[in-house]
C-alpha positions in Angstrom: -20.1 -28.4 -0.5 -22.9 -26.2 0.9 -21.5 -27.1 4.7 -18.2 -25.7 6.5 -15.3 -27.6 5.3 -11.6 -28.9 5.4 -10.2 -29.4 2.1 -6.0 -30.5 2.1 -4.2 -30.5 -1.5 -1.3 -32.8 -1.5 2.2 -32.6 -3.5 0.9 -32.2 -6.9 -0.7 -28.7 -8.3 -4.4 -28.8 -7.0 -7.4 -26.8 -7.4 -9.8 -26.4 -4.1 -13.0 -24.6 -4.1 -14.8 -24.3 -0.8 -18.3 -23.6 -2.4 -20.7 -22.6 0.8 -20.1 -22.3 4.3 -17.1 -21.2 6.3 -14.2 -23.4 5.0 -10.4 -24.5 5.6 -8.4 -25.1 2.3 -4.9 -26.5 2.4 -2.7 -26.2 -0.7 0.0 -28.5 0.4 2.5 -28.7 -1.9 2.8 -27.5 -5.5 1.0 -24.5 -7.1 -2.2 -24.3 -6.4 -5.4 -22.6 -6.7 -8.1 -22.2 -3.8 -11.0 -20.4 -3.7 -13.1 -19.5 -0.7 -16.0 -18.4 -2.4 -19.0 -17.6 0.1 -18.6 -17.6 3.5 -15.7 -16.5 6.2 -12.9 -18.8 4.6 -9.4 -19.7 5.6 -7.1 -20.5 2.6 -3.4 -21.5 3.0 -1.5 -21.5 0.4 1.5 -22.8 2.1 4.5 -24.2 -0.6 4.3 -23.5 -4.0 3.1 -20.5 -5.7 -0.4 -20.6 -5.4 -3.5 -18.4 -6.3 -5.6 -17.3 -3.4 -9.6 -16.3 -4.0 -11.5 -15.0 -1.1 -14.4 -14.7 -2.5 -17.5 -13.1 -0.5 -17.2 -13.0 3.4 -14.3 -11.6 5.9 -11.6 -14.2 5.0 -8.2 -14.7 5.5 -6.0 -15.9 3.1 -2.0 -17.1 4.2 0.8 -17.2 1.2 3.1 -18.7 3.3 6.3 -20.1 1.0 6.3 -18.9 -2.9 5.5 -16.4 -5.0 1.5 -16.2 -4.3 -1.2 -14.2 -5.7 -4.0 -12.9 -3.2 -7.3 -11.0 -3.5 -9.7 -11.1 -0.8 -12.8 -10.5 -2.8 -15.9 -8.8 -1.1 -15.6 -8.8 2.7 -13.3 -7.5 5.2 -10.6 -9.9 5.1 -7.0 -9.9 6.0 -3.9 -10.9 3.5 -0.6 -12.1 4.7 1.7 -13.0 2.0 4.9 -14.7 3.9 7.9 -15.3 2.3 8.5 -14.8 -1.7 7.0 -11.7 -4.0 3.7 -12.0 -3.6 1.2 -9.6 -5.4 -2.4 -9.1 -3.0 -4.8 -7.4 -3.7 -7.7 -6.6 -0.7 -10.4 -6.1 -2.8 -13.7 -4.8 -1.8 -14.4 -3.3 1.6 -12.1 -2.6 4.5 -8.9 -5.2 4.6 -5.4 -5.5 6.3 -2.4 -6.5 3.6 0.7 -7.8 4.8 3.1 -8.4 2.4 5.6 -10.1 5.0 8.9 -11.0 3.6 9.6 -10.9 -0.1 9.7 -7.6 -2.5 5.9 -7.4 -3.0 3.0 -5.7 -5.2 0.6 -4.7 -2.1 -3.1 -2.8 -2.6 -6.0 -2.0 -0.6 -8.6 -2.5 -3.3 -11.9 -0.4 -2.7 -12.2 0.4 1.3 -10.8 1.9 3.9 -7.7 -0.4 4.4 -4.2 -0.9 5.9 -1.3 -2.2 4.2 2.0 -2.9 5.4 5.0 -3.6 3.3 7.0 -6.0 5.3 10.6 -6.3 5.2 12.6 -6.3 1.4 11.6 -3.7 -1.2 7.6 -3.2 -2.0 4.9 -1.4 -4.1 2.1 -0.4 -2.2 -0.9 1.4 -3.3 -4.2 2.5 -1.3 -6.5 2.7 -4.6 -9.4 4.3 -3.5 -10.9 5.3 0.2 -8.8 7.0 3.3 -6.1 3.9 4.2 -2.9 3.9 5.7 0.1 2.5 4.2 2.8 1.5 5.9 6.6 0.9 4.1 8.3 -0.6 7.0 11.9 -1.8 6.0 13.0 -1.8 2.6 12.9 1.0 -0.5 9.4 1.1 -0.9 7.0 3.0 -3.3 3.7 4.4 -1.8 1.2 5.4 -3.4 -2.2 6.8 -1.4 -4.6 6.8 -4.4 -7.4 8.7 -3.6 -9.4 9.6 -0.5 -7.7 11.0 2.1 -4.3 8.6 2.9 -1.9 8.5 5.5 1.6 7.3 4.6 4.2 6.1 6.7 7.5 5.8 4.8 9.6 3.5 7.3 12.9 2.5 7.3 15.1 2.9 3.6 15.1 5.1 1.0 11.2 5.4 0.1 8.8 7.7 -2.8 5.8 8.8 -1.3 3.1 10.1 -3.6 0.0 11.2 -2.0 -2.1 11.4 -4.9 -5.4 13.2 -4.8 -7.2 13.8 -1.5 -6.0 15.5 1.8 -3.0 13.0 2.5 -0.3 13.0 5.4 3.0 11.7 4.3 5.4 10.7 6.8 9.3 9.6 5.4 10.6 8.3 8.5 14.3 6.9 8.2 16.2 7.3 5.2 16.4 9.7 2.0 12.7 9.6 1.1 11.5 11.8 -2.3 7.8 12.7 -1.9 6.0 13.4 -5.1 3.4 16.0 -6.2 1.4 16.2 -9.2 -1.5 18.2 -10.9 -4.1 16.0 -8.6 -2.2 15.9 -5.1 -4.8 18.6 -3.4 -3.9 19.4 0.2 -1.2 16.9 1.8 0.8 17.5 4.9 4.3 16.6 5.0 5.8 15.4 8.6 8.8 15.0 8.6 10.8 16.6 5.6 15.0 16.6 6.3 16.9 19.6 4.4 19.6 18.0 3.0 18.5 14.5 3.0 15.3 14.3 1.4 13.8 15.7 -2.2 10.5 16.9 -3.5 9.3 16.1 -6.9 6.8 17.8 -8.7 5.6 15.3 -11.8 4.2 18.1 -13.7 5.2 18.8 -17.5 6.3 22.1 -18.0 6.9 23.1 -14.5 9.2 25.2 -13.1 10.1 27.1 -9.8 8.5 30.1 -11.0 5.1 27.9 -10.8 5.6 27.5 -6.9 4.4 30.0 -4.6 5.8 30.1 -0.9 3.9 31.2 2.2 3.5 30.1 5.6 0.3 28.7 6.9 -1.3 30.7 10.6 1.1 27.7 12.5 4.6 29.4 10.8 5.3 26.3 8.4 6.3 26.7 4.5 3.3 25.9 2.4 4.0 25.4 -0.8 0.9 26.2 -3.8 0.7 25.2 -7.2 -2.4 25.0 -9.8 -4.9 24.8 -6.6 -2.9 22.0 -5.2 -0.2 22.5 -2.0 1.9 21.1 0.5 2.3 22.1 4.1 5.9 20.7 5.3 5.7 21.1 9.0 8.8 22.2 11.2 9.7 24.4 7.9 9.7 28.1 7.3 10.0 30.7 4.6 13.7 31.0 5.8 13.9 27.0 4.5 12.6 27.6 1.1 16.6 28.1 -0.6 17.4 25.1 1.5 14.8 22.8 -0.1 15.8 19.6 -3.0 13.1 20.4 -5.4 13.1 18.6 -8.8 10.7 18.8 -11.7 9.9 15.4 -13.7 
């Protein structure tokens, strides 16, 4: 209705739409599908594999058990997926995704936002504006979109691909392969380990004799290609026979 209300599903598949006003939708049981529309809206999904809409307003939308499907719709809103593969999508503005437990399909949507992976093996992807993206635990695949990303690898064995913009990858823990393209423009690399982790460069044709080598006014290797580069910090010119470099 056009007020704020409390909607519960019960154990069968159920469809709840809050209409207007600030509303509360409870799944319950089964698969269900709730939608916020206008208004700041709570939607819990709770068992079952349910479909989450936001809608318009700064909601926030809990998976809880199953494999869910979120998008928050216009708004700032904030996305927890809880346990199972979820696959959430912020949508418009500036949003926090947390994919929780589960191996899930994560993304920003338009906005500055912040995604974290959770625990278990992720996809997670910044689409457009400058967003973080965090990995956490797990093998994770990152990918900043564009704007200007930061990208924090975690725990595992994680690919970090900046994608256009001015992006700052971090691998943290694990053997971590950080890939370049023809579209990567100026990203930072942290915390690159000889020996442990690999750059890629995803660019037909390519070879080493592509790459040039110099050091930026700090001392670290900067690596140039086609008007694109990447500084690796804590890396010299002496480092450049020591680097993994593979060509895709």
């Amino acid at each position: 209705g056009s007020g704020n209300d409390r909607l519960h599903g019960d154990e069968g598949d159920d469809r709840l739409f809050g209409d207007l006003g600030s509303d509360y939708l409870y799944g319950g049981t089964g698969d269900d599908t709730i939608a916020g529309d206008s208004g700041n809206d709570r939607l819990y999904g709770q068992d079952g594999n349910d479909i989450l809409s936001g809608g318009v307003g700064d909601d926030r939308l809990y998976g809880a058990a199953g494999n869910d499907i979120g998008d928050g719709g216009g708004g700032d809103d904030r996305l927890f997926g809880g346990a199972g593969d979820d696959i959430l999508n912020g949508g418009d503005d500036n949003d926090r995704v947390h994919g929780d437990e589960g191996s899930d399909e994560l993304s920003g949507g338009e906005g500055w936002d912040y995604v974290f992976g959770g625990v278990d093996d992720d996809a997670i992807y910044g689409a457009s504006g400058n967003d973080r993206l965090y990995g956490q635990d797990g093998n994770d695949l990152l990918d900043g979109g564009t704007g200007n990303d930061r990208l924090y690898g975690g725990a595992g064995a994680d690919r970090l691909i900046g994608n256009t913009g001015q992006d700052i990858l971090f691998g943290d823990g694990g053997a971590d392969v950080f890939v370049f393209n023809l579209t990567s423009g100026a990203d930072t690399l942290r915390d690159y380990e000889i020996g442990i982790d690999s750059l890629y460069f995803d660019i037909a044709g390519y070879s080493p004799s592509n790459l040039g080598f110099s050091e930026d006014i700090n001392g670290d290797l900067l690596i140039g290609w086609d008007n694109q580069s990447v500084l690796i910090e804590g890396l010299d010119l002496n480092d450049q026979e020591s680097l993994t470099i593979y060509f895709m």
